[in-house]
The first five atom37 places (N, CA, C, CB, O) and aatype in JSON, in Angstrom:
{
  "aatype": [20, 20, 20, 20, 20, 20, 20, 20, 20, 20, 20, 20, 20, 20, 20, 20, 20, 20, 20, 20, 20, 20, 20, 20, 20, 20, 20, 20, 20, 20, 20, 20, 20, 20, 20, 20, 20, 20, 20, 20, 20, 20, 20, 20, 20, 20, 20, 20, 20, 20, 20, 20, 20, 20, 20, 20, 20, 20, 20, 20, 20, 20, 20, 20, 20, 20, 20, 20, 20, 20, 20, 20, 20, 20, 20, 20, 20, 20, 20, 20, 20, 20, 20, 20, 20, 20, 20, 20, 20, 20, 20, 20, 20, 20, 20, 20, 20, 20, 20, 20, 20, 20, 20, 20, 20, 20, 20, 20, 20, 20, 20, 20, 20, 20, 20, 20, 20, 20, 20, 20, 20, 20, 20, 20, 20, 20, 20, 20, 20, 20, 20, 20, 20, 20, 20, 20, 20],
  "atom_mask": [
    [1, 1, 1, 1, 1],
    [1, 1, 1, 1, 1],
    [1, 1, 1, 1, 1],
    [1, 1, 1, 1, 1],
    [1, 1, 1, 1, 1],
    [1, 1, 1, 1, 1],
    [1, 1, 1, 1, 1],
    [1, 1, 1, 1, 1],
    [1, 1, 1, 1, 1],
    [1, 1, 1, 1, 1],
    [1, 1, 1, 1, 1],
    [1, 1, 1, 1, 1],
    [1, 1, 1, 1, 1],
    [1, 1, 1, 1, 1],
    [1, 1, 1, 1, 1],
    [1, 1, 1, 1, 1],
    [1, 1, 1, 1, 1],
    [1, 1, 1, 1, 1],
    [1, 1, 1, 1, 1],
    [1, 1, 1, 1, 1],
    [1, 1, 1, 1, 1],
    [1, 1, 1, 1, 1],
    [1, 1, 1, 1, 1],
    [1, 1, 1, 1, 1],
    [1, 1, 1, 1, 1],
    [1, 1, 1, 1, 1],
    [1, 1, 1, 1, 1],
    [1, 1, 1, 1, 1],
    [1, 1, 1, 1, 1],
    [1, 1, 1, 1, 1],
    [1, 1, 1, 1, 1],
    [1, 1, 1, 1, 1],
    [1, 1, 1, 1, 1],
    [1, 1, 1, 1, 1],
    [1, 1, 1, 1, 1],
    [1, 1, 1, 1, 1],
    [1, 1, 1, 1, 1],
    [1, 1, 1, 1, 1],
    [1, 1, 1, 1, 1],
    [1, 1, 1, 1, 1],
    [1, 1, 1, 1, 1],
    [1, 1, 1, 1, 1],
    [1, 1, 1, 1, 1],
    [1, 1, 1, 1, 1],
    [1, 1, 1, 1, 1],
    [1, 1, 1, 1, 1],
    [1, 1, 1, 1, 1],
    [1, 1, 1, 1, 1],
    [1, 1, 1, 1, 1],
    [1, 1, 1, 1, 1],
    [1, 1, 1, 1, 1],
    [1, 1, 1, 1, 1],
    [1, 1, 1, 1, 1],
    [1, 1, 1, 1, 1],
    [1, 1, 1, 1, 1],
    [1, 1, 1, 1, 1],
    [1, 1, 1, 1, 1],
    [1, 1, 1, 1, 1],
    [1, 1, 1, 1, 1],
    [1, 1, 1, 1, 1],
    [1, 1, 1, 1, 1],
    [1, 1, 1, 1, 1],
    [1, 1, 1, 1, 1],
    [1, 1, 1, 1, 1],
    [1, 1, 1, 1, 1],
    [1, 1, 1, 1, 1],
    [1, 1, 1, 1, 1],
    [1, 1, 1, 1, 1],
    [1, 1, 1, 1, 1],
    [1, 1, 1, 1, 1],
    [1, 1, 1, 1, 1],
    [1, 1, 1, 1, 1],
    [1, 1, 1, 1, 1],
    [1, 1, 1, 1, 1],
    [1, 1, 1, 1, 1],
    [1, 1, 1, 1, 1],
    [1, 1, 1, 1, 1],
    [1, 1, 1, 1, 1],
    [1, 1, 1, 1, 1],
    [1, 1, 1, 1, 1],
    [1, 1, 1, 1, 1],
    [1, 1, 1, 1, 1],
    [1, 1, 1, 1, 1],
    [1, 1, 1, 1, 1],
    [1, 1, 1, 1, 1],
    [1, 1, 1, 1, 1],
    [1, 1, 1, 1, 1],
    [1, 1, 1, 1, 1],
    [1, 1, 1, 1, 1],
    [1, 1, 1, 1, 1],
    [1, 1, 1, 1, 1],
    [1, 1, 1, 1, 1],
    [1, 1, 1, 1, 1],
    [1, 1, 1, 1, 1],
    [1, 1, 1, 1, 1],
    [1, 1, 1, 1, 1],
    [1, 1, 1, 1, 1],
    [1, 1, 1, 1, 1],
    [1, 1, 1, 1, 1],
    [1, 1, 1, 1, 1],
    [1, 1, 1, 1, 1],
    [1, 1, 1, 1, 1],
    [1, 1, 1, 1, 1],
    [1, 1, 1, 1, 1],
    [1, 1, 1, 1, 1],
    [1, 1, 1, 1, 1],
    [1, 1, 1, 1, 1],
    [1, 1, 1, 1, 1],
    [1, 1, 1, 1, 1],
    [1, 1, 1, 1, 1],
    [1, 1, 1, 1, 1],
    [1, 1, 1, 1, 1],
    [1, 1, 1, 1, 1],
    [1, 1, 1, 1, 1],
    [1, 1, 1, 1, 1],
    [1, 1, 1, 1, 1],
    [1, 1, 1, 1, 1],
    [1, 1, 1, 1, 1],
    [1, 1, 1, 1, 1],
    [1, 1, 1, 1, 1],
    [1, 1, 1, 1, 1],
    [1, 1, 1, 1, 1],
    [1, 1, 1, 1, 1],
    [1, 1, 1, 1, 1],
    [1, 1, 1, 1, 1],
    [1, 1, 1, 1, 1],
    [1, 1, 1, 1, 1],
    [1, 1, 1, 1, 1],
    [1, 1, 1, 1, 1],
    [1, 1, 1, 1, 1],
    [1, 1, 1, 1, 1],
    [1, 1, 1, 1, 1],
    [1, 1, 1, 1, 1],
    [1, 1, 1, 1, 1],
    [1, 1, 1, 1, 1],
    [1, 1, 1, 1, 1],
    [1, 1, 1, 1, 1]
  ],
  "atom_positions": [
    [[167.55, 126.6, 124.22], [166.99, 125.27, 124.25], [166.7, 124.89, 125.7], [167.95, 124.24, 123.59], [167.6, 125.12, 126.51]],
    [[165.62, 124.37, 126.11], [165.11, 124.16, 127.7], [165.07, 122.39, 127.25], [163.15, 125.17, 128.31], [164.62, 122.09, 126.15]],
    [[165.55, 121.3, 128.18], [165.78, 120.25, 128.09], [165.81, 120.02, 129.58], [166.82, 119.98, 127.24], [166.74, 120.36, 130.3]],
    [[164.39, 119.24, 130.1], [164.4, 119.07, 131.29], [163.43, 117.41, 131.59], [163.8, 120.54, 131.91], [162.31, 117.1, 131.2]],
    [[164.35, 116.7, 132.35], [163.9, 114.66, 132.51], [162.68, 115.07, 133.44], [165.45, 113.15, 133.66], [162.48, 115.59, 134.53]],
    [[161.63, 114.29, 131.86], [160.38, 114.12, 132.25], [159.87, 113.15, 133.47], [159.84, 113.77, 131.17], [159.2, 113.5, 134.44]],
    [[160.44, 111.63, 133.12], [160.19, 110.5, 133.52], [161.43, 109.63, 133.57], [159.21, 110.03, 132.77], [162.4, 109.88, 132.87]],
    [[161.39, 108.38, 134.59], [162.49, 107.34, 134.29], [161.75, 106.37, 134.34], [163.72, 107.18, 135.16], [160.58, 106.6, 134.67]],
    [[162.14, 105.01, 134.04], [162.12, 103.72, 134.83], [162.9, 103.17, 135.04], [161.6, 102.92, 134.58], [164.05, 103.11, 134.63]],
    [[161.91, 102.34, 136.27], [162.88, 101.98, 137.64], [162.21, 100.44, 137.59], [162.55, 103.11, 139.44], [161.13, 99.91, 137.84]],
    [[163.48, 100.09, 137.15], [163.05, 98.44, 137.06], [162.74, 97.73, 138.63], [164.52, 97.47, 136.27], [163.32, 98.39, 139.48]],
    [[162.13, 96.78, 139.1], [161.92, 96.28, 140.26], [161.3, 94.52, 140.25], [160.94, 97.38, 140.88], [160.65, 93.89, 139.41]],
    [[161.55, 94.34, 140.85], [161.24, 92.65, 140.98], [159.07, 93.04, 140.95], [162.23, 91.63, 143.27], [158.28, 92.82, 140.04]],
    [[158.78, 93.78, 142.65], [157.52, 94.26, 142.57], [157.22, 95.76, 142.5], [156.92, 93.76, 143.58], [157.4, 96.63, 143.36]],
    [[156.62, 95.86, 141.08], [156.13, 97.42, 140.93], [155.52, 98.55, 142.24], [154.88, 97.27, 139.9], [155.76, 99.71, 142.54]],
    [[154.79, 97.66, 142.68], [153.92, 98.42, 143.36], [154.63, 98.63, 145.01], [152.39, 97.63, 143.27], [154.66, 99.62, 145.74]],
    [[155.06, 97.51, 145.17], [156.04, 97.56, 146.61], [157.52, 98.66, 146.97], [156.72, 95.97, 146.65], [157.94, 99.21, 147.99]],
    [[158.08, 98.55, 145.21], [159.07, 99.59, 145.49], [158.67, 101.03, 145.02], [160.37, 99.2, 144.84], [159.32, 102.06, 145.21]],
    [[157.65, 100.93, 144.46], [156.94, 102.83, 144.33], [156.08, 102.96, 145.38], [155.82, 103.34, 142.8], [155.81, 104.15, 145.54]],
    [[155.3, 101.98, 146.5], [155.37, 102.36, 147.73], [156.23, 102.62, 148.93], [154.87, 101.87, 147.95], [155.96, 103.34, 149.89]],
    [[157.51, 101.78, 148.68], [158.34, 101.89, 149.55], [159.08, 103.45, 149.75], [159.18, 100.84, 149.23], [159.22, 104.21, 150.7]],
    [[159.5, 103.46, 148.22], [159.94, 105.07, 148.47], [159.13, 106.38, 148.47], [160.81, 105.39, 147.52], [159.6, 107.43, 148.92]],
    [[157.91, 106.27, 147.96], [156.6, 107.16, 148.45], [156.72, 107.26, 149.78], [155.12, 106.57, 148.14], [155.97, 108.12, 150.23]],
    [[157.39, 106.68, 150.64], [156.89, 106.15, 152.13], [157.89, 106.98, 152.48], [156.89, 104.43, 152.71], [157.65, 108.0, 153.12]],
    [[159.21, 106.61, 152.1], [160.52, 106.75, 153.13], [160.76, 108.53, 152.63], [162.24, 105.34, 152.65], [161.15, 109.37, 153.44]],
    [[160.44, 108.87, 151.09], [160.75, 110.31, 150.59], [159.27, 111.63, 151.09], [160.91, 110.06, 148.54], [159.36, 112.85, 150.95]],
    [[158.25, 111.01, 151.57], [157.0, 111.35, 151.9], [156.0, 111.65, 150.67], [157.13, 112.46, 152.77], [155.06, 112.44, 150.69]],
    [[156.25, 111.19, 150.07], [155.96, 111.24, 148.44], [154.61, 110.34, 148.12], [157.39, 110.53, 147.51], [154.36, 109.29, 148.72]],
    [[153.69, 110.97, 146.94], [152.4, 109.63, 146.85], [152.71, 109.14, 145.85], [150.75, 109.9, 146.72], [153.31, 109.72, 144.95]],
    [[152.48, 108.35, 145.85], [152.32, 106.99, 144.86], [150.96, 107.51, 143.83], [151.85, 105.26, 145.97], [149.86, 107.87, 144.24]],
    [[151.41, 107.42, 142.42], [150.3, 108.14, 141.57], [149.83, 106.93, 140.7], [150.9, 109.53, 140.57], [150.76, 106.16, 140.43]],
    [[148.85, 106.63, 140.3], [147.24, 105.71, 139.61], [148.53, 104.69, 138.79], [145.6, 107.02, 138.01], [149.46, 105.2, 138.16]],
    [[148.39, 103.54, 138.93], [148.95, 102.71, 137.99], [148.6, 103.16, 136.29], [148.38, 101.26, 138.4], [147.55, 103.72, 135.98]],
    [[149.58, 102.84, 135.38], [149.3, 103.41, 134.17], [149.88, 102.55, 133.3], [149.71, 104.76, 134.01], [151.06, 102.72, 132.97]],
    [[149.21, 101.61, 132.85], [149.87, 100.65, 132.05], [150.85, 99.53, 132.94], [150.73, 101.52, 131.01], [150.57, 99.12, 134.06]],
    [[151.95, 99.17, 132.23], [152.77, 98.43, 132.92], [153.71, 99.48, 133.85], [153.55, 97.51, 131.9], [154.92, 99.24, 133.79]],
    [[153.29, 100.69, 134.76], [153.95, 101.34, 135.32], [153.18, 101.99, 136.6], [154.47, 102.1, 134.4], [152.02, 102.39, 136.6]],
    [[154.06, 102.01, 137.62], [153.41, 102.77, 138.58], [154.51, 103.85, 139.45], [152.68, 101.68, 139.55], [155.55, 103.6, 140.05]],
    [[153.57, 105.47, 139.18], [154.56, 106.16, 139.17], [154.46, 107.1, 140.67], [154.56, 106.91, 137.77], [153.45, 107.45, 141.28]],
    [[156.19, 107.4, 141.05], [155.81, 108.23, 141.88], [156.31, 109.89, 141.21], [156.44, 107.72, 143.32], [157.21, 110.02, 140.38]],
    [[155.73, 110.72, 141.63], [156.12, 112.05, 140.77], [157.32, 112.86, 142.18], [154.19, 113.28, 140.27], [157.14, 112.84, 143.4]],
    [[158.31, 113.42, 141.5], [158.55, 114.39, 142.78], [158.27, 115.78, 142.25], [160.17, 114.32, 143.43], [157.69, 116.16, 141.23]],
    [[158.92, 116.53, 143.39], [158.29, 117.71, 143.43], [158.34, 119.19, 142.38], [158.66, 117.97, 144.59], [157.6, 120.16, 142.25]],
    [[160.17, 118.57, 141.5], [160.16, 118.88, 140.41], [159.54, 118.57, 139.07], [160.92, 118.84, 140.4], [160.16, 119.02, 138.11]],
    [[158.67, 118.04, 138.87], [157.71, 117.14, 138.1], [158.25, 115.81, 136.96], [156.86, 118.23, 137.26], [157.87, 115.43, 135.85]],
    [[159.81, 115.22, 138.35], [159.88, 114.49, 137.22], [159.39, 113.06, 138.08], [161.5, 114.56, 136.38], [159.52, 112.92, 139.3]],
    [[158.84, 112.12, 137.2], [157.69, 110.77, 137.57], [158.6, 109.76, 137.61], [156.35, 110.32, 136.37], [159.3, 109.77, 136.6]],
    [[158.88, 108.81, 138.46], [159.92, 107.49, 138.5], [158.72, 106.59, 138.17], [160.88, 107.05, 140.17], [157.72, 106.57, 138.88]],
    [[158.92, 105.6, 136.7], [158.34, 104.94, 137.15], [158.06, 103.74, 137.35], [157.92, 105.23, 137.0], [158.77, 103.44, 136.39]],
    [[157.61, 102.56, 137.77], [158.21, 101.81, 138.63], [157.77, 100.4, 137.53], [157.6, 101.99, 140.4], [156.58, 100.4, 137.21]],
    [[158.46, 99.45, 137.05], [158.29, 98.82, 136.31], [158.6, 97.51, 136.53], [158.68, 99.29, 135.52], [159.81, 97.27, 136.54]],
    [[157.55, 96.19, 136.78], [157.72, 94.68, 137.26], [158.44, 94.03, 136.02], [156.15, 93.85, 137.64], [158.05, 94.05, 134.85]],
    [[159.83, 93.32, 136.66], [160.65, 92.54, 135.41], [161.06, 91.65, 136.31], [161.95, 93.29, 134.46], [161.15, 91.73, 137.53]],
    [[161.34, 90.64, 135.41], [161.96, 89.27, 136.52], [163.79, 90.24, 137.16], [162.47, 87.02, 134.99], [164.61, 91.08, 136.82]],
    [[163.42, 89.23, 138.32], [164.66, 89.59, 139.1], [166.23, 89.91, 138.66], [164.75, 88.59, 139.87], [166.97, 90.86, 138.91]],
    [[166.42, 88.35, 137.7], [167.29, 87.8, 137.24], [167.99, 89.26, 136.0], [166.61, 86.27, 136.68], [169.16, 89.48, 135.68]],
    [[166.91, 89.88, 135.65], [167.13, 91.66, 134.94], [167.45, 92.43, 135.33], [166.36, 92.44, 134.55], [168.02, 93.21, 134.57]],
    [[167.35, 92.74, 136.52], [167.68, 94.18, 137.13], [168.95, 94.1, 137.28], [167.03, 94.62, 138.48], [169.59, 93.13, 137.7]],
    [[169.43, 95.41, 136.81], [170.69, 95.79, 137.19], [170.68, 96.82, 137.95], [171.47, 96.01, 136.25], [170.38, 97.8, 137.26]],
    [[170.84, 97.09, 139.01], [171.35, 98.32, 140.06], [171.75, 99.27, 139.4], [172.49, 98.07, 141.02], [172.47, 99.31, 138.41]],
    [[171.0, 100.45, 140.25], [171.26, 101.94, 139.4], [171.25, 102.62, 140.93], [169.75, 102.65, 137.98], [170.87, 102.02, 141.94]],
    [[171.67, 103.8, 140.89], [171.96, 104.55, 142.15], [170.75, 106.13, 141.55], [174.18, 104.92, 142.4], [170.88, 106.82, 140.54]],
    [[170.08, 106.18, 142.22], [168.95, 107.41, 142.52], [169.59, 108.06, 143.41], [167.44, 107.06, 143.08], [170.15, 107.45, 144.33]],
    [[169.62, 109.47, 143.3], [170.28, 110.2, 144.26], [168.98, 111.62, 144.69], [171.96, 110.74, 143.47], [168.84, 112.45, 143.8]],
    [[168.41, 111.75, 145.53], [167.3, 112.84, 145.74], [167.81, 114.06, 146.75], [165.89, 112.08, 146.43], [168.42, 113.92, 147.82]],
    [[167.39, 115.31, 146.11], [167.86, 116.6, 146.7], [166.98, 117.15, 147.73], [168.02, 117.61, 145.68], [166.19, 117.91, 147.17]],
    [[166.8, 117.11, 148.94], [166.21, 117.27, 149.65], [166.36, 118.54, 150.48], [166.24, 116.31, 150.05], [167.4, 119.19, 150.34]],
    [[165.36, 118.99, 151.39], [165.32, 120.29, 152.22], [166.27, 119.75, 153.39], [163.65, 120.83, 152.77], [166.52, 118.56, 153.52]],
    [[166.67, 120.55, 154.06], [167.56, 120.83, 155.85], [165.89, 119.88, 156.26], [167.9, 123.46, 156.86], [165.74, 118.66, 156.41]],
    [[165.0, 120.81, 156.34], [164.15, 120.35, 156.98], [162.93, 119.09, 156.67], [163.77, 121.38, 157.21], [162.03, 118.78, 157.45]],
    [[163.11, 118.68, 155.77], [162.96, 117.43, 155.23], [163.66, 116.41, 155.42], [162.96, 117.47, 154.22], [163.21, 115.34, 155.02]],
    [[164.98, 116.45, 156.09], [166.12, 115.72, 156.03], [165.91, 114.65, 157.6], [167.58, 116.93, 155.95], [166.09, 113.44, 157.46]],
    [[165.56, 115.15, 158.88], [165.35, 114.74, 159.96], [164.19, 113.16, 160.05], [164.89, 116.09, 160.6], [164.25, 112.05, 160.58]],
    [[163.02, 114.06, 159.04], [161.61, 113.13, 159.15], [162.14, 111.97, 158.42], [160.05, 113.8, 158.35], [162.04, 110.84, 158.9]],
    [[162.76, 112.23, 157.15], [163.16, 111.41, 156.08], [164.08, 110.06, 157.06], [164.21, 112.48, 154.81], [163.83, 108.85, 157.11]],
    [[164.92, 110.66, 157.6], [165.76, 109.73, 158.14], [164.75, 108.74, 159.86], [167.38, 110.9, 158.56], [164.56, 107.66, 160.42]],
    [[164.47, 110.09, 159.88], [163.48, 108.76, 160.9], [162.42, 107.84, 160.02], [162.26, 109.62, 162.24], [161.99, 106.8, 160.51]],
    [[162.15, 108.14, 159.11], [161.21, 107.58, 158.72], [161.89, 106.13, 158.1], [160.44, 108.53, 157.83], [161.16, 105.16, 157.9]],
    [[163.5, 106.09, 157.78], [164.07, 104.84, 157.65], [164.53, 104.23, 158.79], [165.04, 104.87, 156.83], [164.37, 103.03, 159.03]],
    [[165.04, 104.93, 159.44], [165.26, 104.51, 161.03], [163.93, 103.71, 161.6], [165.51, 105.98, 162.05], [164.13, 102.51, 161.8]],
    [[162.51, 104.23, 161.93], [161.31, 103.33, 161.67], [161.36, 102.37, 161.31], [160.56, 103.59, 161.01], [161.39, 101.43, 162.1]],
    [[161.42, 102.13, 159.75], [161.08, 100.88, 158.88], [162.37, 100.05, 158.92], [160.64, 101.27, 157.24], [162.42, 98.98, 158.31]],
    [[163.42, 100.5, 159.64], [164.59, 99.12, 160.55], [165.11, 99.29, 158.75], [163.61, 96.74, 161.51], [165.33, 98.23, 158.16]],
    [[165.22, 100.18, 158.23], [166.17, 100.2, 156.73], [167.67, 100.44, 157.34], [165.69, 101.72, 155.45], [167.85, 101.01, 158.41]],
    [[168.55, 100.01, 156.64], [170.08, 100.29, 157.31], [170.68, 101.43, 155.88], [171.3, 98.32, 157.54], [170.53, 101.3, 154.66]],
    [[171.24, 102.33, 156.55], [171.42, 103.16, 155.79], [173.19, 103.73, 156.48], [169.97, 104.19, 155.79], [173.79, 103.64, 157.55]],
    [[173.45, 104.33, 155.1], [175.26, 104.86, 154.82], [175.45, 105.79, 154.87], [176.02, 104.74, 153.72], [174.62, 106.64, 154.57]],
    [[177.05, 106.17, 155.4], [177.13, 107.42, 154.82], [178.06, 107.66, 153.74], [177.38, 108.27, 155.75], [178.48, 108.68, 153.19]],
    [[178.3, 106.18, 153.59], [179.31, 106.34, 152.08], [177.81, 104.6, 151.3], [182.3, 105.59, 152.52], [176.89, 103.82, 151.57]],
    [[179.12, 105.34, 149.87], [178.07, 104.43, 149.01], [178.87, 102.89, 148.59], [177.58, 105.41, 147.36], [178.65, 102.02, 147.74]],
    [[179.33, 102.97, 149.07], [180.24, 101.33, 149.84], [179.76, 100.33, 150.77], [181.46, 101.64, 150.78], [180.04, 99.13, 150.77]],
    [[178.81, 101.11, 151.73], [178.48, 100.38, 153.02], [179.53, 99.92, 153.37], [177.52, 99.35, 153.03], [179.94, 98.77, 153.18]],
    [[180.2, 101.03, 154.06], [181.25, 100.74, 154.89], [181.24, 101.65, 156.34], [182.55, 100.99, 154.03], [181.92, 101.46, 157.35]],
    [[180.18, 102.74, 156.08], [179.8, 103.29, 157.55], [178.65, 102.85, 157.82], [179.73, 104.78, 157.77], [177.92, 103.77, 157.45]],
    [[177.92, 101.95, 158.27], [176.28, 102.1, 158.36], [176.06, 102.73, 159.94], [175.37, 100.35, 158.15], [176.78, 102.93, 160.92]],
    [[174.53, 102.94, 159.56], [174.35, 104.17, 160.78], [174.65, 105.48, 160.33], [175.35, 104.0, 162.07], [173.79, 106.19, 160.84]],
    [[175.51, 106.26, 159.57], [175.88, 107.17, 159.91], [175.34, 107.91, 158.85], [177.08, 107.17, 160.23], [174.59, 107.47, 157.97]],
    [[175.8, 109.19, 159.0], [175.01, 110.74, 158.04], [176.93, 111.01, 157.32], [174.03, 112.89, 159.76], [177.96, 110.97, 157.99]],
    [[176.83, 111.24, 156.05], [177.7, 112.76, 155.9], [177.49, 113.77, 155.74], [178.36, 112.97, 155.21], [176.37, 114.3, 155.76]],
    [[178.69, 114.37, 155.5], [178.16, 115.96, 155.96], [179.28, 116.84, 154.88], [178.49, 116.43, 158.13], [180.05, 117.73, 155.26]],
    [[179.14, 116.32, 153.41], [179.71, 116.48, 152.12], [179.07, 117.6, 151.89], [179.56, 115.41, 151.09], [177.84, 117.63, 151.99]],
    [[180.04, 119.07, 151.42], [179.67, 119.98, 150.92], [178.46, 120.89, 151.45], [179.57, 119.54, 149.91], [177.66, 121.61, 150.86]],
    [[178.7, 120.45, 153.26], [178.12, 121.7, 153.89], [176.24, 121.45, 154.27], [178.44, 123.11, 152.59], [175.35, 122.19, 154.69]],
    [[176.33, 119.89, 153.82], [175.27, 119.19, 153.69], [174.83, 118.22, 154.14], [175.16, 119.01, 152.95], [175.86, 117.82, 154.69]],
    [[173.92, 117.32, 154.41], [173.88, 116.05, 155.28], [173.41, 114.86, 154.34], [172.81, 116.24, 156.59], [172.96, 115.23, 153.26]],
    [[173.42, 113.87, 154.51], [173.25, 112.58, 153.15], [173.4, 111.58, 153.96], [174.46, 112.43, 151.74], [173.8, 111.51, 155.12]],
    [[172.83, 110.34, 152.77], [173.26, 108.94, 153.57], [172.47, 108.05, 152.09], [172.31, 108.63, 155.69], [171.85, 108.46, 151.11]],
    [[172.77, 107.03, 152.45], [172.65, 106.12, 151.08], [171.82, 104.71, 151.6], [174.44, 105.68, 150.37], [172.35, 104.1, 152.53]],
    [[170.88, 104.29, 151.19], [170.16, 102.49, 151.68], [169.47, 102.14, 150.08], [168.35, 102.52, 153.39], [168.98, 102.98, 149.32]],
    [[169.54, 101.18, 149.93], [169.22, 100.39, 149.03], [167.46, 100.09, 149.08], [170.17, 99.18, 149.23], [166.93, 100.0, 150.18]],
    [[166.75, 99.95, 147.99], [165.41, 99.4, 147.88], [164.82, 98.46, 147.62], [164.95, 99.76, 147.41], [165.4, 97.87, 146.71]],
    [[163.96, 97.97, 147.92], [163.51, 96.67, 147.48], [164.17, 96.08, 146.59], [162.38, 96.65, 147.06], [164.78, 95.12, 147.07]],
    [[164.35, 96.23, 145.28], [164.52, 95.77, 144.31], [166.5, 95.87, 144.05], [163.42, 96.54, 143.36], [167.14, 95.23, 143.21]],
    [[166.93, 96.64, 144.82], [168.44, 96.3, 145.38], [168.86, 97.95, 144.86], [169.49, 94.64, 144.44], [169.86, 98.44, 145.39]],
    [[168.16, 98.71, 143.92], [168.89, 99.98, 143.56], [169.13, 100.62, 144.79], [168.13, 100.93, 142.6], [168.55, 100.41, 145.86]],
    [[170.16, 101.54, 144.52], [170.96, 102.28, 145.63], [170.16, 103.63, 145.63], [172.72, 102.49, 145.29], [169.59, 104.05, 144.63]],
    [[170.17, 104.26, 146.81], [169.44, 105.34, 146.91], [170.01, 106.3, 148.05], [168.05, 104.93, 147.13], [170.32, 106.1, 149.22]],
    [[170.03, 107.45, 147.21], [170.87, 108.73, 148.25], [169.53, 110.0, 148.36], [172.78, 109.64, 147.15], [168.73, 110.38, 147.5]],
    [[169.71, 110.43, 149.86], [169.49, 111.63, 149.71], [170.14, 112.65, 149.98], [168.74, 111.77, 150.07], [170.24, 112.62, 151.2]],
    [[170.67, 113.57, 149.6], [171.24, 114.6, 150.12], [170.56, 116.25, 150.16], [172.41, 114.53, 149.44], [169.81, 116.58, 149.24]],
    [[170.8, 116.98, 150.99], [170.53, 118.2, 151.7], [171.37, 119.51, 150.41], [171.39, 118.04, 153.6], [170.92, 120.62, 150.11]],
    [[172.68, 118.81, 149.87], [173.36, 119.95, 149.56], [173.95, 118.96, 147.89], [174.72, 120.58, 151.08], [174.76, 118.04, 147.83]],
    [[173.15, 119.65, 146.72], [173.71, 119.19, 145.62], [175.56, 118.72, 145.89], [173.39, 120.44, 144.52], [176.16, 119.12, 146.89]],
    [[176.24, 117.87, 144.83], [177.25, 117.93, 144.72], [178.51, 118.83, 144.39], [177.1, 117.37, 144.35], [179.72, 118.78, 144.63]],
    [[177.57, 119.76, 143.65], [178.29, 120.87, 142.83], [177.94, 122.16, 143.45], [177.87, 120.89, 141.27], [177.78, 123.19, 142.8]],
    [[177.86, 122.07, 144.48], [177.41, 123.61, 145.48], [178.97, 124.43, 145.6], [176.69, 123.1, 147.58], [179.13, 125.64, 145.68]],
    [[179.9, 123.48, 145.58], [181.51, 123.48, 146.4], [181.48, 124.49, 147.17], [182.94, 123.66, 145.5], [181.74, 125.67, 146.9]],
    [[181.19, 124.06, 148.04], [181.04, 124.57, 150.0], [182.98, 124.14, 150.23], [179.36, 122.86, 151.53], [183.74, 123.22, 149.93]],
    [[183.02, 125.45, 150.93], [184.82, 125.69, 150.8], [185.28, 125.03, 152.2], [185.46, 127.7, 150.72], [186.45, 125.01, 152.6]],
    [[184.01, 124.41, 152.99], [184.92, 123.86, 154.39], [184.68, 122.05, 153.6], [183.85, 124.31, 156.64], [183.72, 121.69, 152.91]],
    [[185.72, 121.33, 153.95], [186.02, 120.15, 153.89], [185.47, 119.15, 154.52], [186.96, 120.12, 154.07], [185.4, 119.21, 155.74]],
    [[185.01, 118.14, 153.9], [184.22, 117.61, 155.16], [185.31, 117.06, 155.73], [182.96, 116.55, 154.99], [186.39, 116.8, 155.2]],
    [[184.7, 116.76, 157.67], [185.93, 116.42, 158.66], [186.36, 114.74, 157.78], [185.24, 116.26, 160.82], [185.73, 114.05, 156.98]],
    [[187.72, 114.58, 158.44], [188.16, 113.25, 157.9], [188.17, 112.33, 159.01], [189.56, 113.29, 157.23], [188.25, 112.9, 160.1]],
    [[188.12, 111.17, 159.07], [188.21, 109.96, 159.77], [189.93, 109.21, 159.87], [187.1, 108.98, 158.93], [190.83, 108.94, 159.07]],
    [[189.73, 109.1, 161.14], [191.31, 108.46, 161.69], [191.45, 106.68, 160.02], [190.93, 107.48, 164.49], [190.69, 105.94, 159.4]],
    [[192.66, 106.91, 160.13], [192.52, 105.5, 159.41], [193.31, 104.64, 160.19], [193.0, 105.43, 157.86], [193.41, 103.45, 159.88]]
  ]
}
């Protein structure tokens, strides 16, 4: 049996602002409005797509995107640019910073519409046998 996520939606206050925003920050295009949806596709062919509902609806969902080593640099300048504040935990309790979970680099900022958004370099389930370093408490 092959079972592989075609599409989502991604609720947002403005359709078109938060499927440009992350077209922008992931380097990603923004594909033809289609009904009440406007989608961005990634590179595995699955389509987010981006759907206008009053505010007072959205509930926060966390997107998490798997990205290249070398995709990882532009990506982050490219939020660094647009003055986005970004994590390295999903607390916002480090801002500024990168982790470096499972041998990999990541960080977490929120979108227009308030959903949480990660990218990381190194799936979760890779289990890379060095630890990431720990922080004084």
């Amino acid at each position: 049996m092959s079972v592989e996520l075609n599409h989502t939606i991604i609720h947002a206050r403005n359709n078109r602002e938060s499927a440009q925003f992350l077209a922008n920050i992931l380097g990603l295009e923004v594909g033809t409005e289609w009904g009440p949806v406007i989608p961005v596709a990634t590179s595995n062919g699955v389509t987010l797509d981006f759907a206008a509902i009053p505010a007072e609806s959205i509930v926060m969902q966390h997107y998490a995107f798997l990205i290249s080593d070398e995709e990882f640099d532009p990506t982050h300048e490219r939020l660094r640019q647009a003055g986005i504040t970004y994590y390295a935990d999903p607390y916002g309790k480090q801002p500024g910073e990168i982790s470096r979970h499972h041998g990999g680099r990541g960080l977490y900022f929120l979108g227009p519409a308030g959903h949480g958004m990660e990218i990381i370099t190194r799936p979760y389930d890779s289990h890379e046998t060095t630890p990431p370093p720990t922080r004084g408490m």
